[in-house]
C-alpha positions as CSV (number, residue, x, y, z in Angstrom):
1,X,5.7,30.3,-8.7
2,X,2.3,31.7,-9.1
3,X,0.4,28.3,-9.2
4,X,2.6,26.9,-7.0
5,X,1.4,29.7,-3.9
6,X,-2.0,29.1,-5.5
7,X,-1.7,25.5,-4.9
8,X,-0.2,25.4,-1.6
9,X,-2.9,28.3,-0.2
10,X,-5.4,25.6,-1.5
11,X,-3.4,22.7,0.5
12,X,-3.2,25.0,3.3
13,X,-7.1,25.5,3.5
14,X,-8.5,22.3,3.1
15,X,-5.8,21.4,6.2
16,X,-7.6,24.2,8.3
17,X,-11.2,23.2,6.9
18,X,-10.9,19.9,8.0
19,X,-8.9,20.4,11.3
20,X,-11.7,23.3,11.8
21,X,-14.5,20.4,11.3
22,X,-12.5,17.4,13.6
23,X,-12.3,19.8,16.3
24,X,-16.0,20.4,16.6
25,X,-16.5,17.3,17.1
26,X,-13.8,16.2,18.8
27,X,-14.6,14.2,22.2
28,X,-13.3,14.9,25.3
29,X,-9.7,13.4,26.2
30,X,-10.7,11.0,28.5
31,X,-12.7,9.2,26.3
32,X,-9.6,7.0,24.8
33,X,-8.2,7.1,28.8
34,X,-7.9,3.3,29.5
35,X,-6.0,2.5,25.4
36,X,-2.4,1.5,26.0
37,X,-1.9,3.3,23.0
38,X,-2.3,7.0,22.0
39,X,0.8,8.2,20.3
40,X,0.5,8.0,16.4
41,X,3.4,8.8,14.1
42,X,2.7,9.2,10.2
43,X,5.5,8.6,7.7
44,X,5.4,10.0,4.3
45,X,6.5,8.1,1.1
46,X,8.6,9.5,-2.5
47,X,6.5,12.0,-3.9
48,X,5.3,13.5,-1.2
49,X,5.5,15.1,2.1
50,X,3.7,15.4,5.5
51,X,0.4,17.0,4.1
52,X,-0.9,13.7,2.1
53,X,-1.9,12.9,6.1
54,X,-3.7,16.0,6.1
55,X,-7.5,14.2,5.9
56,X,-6.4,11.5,8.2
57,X,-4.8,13.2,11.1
58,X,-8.4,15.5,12.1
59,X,-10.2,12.3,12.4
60,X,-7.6,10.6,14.4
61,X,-7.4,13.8,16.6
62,X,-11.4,13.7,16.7
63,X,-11.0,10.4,18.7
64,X,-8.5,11.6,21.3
65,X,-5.2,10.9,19.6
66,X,-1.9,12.3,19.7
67,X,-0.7,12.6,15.8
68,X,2.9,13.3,14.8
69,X,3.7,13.3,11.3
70,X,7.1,13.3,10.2
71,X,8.8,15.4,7.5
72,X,11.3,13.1,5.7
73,X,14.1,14.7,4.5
74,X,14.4,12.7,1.7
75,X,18.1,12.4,0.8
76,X,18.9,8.9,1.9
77,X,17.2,6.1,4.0
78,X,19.2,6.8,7.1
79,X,18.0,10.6,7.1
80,X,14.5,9.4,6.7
81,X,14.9,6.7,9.9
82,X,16.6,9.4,11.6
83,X,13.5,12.0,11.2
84,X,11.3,9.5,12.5
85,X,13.7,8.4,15.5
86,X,14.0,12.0,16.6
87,X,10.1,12.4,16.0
88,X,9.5,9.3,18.5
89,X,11.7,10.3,21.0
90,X,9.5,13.3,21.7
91,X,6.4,10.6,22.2
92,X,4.8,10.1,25.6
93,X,4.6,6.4,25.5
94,X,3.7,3.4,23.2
95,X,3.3,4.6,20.1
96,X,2.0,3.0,16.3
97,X,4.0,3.9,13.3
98,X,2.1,4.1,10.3
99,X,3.5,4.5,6.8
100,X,2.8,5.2,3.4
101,X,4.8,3.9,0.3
102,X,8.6,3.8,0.7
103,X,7.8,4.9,4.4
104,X,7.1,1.5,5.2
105,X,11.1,0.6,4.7
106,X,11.3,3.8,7.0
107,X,9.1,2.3,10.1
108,X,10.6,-1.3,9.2
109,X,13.9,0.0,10.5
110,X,12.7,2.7,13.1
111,X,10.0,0.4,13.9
112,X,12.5,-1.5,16.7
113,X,12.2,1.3,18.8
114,X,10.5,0.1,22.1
115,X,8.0,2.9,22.3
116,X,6.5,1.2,19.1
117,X,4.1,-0.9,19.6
118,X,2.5,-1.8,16.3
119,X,3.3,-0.9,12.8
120,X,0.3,0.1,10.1
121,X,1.6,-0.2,6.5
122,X,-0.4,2.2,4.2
123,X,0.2,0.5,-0.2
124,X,3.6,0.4,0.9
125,X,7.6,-1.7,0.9
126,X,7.6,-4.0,3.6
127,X,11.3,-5.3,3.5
128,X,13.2,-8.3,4.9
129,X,16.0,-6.5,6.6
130,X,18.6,-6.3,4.2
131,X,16.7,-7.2,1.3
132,X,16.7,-6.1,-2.4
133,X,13.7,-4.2,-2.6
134,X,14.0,-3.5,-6.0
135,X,14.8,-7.2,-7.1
136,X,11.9,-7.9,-5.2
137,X,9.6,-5.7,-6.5
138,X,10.8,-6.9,-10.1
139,X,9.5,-10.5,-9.6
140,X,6.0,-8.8,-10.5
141,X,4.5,-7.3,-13.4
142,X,6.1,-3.2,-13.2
143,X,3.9,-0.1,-12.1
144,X,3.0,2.1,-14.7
145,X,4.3,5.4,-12.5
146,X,8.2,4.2,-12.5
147,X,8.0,5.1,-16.7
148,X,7.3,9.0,-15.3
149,X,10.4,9.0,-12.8
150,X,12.7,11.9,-13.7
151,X,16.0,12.7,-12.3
152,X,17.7,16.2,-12.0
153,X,21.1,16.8,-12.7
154,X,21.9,16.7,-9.2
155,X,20.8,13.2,-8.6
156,X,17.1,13.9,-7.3
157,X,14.0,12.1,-9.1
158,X,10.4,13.1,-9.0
159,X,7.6,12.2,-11.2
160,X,6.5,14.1,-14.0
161,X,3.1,15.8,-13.9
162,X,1.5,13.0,-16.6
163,X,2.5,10.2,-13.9
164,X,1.3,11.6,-11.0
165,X,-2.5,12.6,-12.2
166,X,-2.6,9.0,-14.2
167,X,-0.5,6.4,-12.0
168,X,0.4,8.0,-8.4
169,X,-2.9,9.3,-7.8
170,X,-5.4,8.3,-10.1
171,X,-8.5,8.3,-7.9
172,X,-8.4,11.7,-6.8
173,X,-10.3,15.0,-8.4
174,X,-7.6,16.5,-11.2
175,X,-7.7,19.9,-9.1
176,X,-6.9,17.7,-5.8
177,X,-4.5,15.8,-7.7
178,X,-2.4,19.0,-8.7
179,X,-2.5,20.5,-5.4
180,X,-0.3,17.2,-4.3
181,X,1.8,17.6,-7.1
182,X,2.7,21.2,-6.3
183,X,4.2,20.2,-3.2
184,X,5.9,17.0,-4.3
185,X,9.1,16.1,-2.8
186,X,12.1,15.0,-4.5
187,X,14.2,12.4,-3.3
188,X,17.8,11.3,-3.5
189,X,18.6,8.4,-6.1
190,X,20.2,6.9,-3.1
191,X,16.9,5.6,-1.7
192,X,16.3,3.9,-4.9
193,X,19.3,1.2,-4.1
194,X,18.5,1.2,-0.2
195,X,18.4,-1.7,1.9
196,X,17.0,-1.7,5.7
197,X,19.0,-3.1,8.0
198,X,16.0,-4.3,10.3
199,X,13.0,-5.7,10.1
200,X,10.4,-4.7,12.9
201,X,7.6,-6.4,11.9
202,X,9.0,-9.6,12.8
203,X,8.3,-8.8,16.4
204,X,5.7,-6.1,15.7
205,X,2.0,-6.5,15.2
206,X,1.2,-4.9,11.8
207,X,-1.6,-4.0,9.8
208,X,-1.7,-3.4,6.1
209,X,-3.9,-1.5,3.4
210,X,-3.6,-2.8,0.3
211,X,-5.1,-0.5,-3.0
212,X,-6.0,-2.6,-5.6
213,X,-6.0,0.0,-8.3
214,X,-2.3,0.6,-7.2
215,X,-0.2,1.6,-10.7
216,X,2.8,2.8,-8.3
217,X,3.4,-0.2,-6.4
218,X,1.5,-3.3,-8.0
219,X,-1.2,-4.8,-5.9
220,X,0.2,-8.3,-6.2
221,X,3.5,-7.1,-4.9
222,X,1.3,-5.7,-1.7
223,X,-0.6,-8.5,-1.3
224,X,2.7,-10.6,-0.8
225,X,4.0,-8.1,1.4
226,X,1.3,-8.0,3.5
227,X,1.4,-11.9,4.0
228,X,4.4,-12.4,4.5
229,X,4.4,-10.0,7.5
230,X,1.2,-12.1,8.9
231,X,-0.4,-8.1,9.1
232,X,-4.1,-7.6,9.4
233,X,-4.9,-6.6,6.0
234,X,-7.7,-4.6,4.4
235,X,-8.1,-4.3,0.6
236,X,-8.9,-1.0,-0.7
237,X,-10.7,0.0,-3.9
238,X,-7.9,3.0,-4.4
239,X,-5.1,4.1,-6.3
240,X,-1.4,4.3,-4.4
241,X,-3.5,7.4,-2.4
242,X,-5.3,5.6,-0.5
243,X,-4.7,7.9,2.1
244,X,-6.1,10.9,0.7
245,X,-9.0,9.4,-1.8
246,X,-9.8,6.6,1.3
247,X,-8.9,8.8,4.5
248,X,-11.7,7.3,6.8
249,X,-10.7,3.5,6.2
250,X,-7.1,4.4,7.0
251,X,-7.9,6.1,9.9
252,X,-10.7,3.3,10.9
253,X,-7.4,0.6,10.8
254,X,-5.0,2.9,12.5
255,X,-7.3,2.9,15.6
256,X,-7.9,-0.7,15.3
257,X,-4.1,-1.2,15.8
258,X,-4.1,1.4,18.1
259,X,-6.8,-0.6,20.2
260,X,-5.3,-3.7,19.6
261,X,-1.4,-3.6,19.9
262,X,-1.1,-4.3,23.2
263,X,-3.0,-7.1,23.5
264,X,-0.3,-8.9,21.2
């Protein structure tokens, strides 16, 4: 319990430190005034929560954004799209869903919403509603992380502490790394057999960051994804974190799709 308060009082004040820094340099409102789009919505993957966001949301709020990030409950797909639905419904206007991970199966179902007006895909599943995702992602040499998946008793899996540091977020400093893993989020083994039952991006503008030094979802796998969803893709040098170890680039091609979705 000890490491784990150490851990999160760690989490909690690089948050602030960074929040504290965005802020100062933060621009006045109006200077975002004539976008379309100014409502951002983050969606967390497996093994996490809503603080993996926590170095891109102050530089998203440093340009005038309003940032949302939703805290999945994690016990089955339908909770998850739920979360995010109830999180949208408190948005102004238009609105881009961004994801990370299994998030992106989230935001392909939510992502029909009307507020939504573009969809930014962060290394993650990118599903053909109804699809296999599984069965997809086996038509490509297997991540290294699934071999660290444990399940409780109970039917919840996380990764083990081995997997994490090596294969879920490789690129990041070993004491950064732990503070992530101390506030890892287990999930239901009902999300592992999930199918969407939509498919936004097929009338969505998306974007998509692929990490090439993924071991959690394999590049390849990304790199299809990503094409077949006709996003605007980036390629990262990053492990499946891209969102922590590469915060800047994320939030760089969140804006872009802000900027852009309404010209589609």
């Amino acid at each position: 319990m000890k490491k784990h308060v150490v851990a999160c009082s760690t989490l909690l004040a690089i948050v602030l430190s960074l929040t504290v820094s965005a802020a100062e340099k933060a621009p006045d409102n109006g200077t975002i005034a004539g976008l379309g789009v100014k409502n951002i919505v983050l969606v967390h993957g497996l093994y996490a929560d809503g603080s993996s966001w926590a170095k891109v949301i102050p530089l998203l709020q440093a340009k005038g954004y309003r940032v949302t990030a939703v805290q999945n409950p994690t016990t089955s797909l339908e909770a998850d799209v739920d979360a995010v639905k109830r999180t949208l419904a408190l948005q102004d206007g238009p609105t881009i869903l961004v994801a990370h991970s299994y998030g992106g199966m989230v935001i392909s179902q939510a992502g029909v919403d009307p507020k939504v007006k573009g969809l930014v895909y962060v290394a993650a599943r990118a599903p053909e509603a109804g699809e296999d995702y599984p069965a997809l992602a086996a038509k490509f040499p297997p991540a290294p992380a699934a071999k660290g998946l444990q399940w409780s008793a109970d039917g919840f899996g996380v990764l083990s502490q081995q997997a994490f540091l090596q294969d879920f977020a490789g690129d990041l400093p070993k004491q950064e790394a732990n503070v992530f893993f101390s506030v890892q989020q287990p999930f239901a083994k009902a999300i592992a057999t999930a199918k969407t039952n939509a498919a936004a991006w097929q009338s969505k503008p998306s974007w998509y960051a692929v990490s090439t030094q993924d071991r959690t979802i394999n590049p390849e796998l990304q790199l299809f994804m990503a094409k077949r969803i006709n996003a605007h893709t980036i390629e990262l040098a990053a492990s499946h974190v891209s969102l922590i170890s590469h915060p800047r680039e994320i939030a760089d091609l969140i804006e872009e799709a802000a900027s852009e979705a309404d010209r589609h």
